[in-house]
VOKOL-694119 format. One record per residue (C-alpha): residue in three letters; x, y, z. Coordinates in steps of 0.1 Angstrom, whole numbers, padded with zeros to 4 digits, always signed. Example, Ala and Ser with C-alpha at 12.3 -4.5 7.8 and 13.67 -1.06 7.14 Angstrom:
ALA+0123-0045+0078
SER+0137-0011+0071
// end
This chain:
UNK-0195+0806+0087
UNK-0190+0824+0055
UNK-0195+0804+0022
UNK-0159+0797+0013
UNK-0151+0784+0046
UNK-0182+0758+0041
UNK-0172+0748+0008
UNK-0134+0745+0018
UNK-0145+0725+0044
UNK-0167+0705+0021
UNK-0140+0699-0004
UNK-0115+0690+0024
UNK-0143+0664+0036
UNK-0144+0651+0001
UNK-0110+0641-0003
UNK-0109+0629+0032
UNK-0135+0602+0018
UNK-0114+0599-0014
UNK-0083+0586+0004
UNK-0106+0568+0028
UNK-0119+0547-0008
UNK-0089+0547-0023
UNK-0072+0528+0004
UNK-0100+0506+0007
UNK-0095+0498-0030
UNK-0060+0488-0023
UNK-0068+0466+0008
UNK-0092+0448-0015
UNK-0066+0447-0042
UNK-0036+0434-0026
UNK-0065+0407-0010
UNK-0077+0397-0045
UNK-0037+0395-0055
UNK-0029+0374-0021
UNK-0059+0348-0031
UNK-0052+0344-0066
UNK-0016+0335-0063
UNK-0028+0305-0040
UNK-0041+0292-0070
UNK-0017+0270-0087
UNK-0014+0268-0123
UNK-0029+0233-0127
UNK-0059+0244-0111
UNK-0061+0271-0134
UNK-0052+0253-0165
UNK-0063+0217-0158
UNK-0036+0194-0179
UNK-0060+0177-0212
UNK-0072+0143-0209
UNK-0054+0121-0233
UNK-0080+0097-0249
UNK-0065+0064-0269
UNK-0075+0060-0300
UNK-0106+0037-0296
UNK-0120+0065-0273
UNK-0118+0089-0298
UNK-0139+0069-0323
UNK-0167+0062-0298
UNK-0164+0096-0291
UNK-0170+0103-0326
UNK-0199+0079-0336
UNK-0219+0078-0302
UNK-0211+0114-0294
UNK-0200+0125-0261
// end
């Protein structure tokens, strides 16, 4: 086998592996995008808790 045929068939090889990954990477991708958008928005972004106005002042003199 001369040297050019070894490293065409070295390069070829590498891109083989390239698509291989880069597929991969997608799978994992489109898996990360499936599982987030389960996620609802007010799990994400709990609502605040409102506090009356007599919780706030314990709040503030006996700390939290």
């Amino acid at each position: 086998m001369s040297k050019t045929d070894r490293s065409q068939l070295l390069l070829n090889m590498l891109k083989s592996e390239e698509r291989k990954d880069s597929q991969q990477v997608e799978q994992i991708k489109k898996s990360y995008i499936k599982e987030i958008s389960k996620i609802s928005k007010e799990e994400m972004f709990p609502k605040p808790i409102k506090l009356t106005l007599w919780q706030k002042i314990k709040i503030i003199l006996l700390g939290k």
